[in-house]
Structures are given as C-alpha cells and as structure tokens.
C-alpha positions in Angstrom: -114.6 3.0 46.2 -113.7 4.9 49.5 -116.7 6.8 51.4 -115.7 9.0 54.4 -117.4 11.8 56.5 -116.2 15.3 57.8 -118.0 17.6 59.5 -117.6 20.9 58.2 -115.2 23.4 60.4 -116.6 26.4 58.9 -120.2 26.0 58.3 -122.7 24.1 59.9 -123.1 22.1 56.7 -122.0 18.0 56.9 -121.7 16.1 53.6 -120.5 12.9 52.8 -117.4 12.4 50.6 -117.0 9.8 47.4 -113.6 9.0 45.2 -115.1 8.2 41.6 -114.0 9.6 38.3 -110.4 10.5 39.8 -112.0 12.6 42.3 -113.5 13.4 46.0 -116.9 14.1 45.2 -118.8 15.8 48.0 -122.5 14.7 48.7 -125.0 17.1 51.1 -127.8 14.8 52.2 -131.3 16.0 53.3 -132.8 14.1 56.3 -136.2 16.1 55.8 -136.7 15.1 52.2 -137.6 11.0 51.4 -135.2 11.5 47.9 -132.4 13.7 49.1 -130.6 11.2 50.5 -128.0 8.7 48.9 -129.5 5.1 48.2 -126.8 2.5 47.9 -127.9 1.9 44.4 -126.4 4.8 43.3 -122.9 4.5 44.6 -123.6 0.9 43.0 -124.4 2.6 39.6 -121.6 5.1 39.8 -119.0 2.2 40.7 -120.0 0.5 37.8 -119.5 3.3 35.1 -116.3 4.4 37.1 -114.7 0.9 36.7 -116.0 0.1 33.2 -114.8 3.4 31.6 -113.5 1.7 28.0 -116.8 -0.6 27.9 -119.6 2.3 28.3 -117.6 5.2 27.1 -119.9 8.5 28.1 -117.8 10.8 26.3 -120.3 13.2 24.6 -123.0 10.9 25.2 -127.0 12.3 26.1 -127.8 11.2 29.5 -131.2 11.6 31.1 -131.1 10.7 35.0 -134.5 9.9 36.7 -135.3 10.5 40.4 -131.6 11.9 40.8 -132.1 12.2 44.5 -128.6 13.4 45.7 -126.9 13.9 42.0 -124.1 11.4 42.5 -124.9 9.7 39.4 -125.1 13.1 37.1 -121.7 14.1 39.1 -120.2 11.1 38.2 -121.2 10.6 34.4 -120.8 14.5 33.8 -117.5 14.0 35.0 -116.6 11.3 32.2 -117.9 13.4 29.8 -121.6 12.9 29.4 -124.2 15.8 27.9 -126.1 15.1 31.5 -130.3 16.3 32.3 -130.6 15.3 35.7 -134.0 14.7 37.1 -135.9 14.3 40.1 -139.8 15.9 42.0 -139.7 19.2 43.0 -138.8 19.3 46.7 -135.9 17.5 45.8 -134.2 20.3 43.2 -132.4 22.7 45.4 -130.2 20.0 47.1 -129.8 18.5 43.9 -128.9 21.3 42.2 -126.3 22.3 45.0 -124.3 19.0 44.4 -124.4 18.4 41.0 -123.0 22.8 41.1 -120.7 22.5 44.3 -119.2 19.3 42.3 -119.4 19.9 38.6 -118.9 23.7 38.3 -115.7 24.3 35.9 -114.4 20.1 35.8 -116.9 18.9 33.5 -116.9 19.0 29.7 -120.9 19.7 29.7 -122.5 21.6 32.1 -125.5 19.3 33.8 -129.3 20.2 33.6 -131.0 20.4 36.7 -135.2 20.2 36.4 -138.2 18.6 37.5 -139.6 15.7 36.2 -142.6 13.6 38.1 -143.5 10.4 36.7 -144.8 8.7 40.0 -145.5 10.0 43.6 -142.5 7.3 45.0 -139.8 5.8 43.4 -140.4 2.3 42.9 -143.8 1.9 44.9 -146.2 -0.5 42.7 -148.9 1.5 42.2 -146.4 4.2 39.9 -144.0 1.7 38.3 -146.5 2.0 35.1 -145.7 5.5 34.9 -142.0 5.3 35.6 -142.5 2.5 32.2 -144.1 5.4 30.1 -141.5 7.1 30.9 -138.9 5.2 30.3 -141.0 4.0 26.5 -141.2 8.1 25.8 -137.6 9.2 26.5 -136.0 5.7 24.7 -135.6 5.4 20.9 -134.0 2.1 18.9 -130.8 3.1 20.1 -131.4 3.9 23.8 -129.3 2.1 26.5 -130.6 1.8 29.8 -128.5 1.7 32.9 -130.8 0.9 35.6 -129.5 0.4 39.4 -132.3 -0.9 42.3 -132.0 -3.0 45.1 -134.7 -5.7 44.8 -137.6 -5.4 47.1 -140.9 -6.8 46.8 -142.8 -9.1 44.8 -144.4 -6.0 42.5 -140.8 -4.1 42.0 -139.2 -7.6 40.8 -141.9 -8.9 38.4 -141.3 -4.9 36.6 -137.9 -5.8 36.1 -139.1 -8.8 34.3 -141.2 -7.0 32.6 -138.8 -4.0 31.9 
C-alpha cells in the first residue's frame, strides 16, 4: 500500500494518490467538509479487499457503501468488479462523485451509483448509531455480508460493535 502526494502543475487542484486494485487511484480531499476527507479506516478497508481478492471475490457482486466520504472504497471494489451504490449526506456528493468519475470512468465493469443517503447527522456519534443500525437491518437480507471498517473510539461506538 503506497500513498504519495503531488501537487497539481496545471490546476490548482491537489489530491492524494493510492496503488490498490493494480492501480494509482487519485483522491481530492475537501478541508471545508467534516466527510470529504479520507479516514484511515478506509484505506484500512480497501487494503483488506485488495489483498484478499480470492477470499471475498466482488466480481458482480451488489455493494451498498455508507457515509462514502472520499469514494476510495466504491473506487476500489468497483474496480474488482462490484455492482457499487455509493453513499454519503448531501454536502458530501459533488466531491464524491468527482472521485469515484475521475477514477472509475471507462476501467470498471459496472458503472458506480453516486446518491444521498442520511441515516444520522455524524458518522459514528452515539446519539445516531441507532439509525446507522436501522439501516444497516433495512438494506441486509439472510445472505448479506457486512464489511465494516472503524477505528474504535469511545465507550458508546465500541459497545455498538458488540451489539452489531
């Protein structure tokens, strides 16, 4: 897993740059906007289904990403071959949109879904984990598999997990 930065020469534009799926994947991060930026969790996350290719096989597979943020997870799994919806809270959806385009457009077997979806007011903040559990009870059937990344926190976020 190599991360490097370049600041753009021709634009003012800087992004970041990731090697997963056999390829530089190029992240633009939004310092005005709490989820438009890249939590470690998710280069975690995409590590993980990178290196265990054979074991979770995402070839034609439906993936629903919530609270996409940057879009490095539906970059990578749309990649490998996943039927992706990526997810997030309005004021997140242009930059997320721009990635998962700028990084997807013409390599991937299915074109991602970009579109809002609000379950909570934070990521992760106690008094929304309910919701992000409805959620997570409405979008799953018998044969759902959850991938879930987070770095533990707080008392609140790691009795959900046990929960979860």
């Amino acid at each position: 897993m190599r991360r490097h930065f370049r600041a753009s020469l021709i634009k003012t534009e800087a992004w970041e740059g990731y090697e997963f799926a056999d390829m530089e994947i190029k992240i633009t991060e939004s310092t005005d906007c709490y989820g438009a930026v890249l939590w470690p969790s998710a280069m975690v996350l995409c590590h993980f289904l990178d290196t265990h290719r054979e074991e979770y096989n995402l070839m034609d597979k439906n993936i629903i990403e919530l609270g996409a943020g940057t879009g490095l997870g539906t970059i990578v799994t749309s990649v490998l071959g996943a039927k992706v919806t990526s997810t997030d809270l309005p004021d997140v959806l242009s930059n997320l949109r721009h990635n998962v385009n700028r990084n997807t457009r013409g390599r991937c077997r299915h074109e991602p879904c970009v579109t809002e979806l609000s379950w909570g007011n934070m990521v992760y903040a106690d008094p929304y984990l309910h919701k992000l559990m409805e959620t997570f009870m409405h979008l799953s059937s018998d044969d759902t598999i959850i991938l879930w990344a987070m770095r533990f926190r707080l008392d609140p976020e790691n009795s959900f997990v046990d929960t979860f």
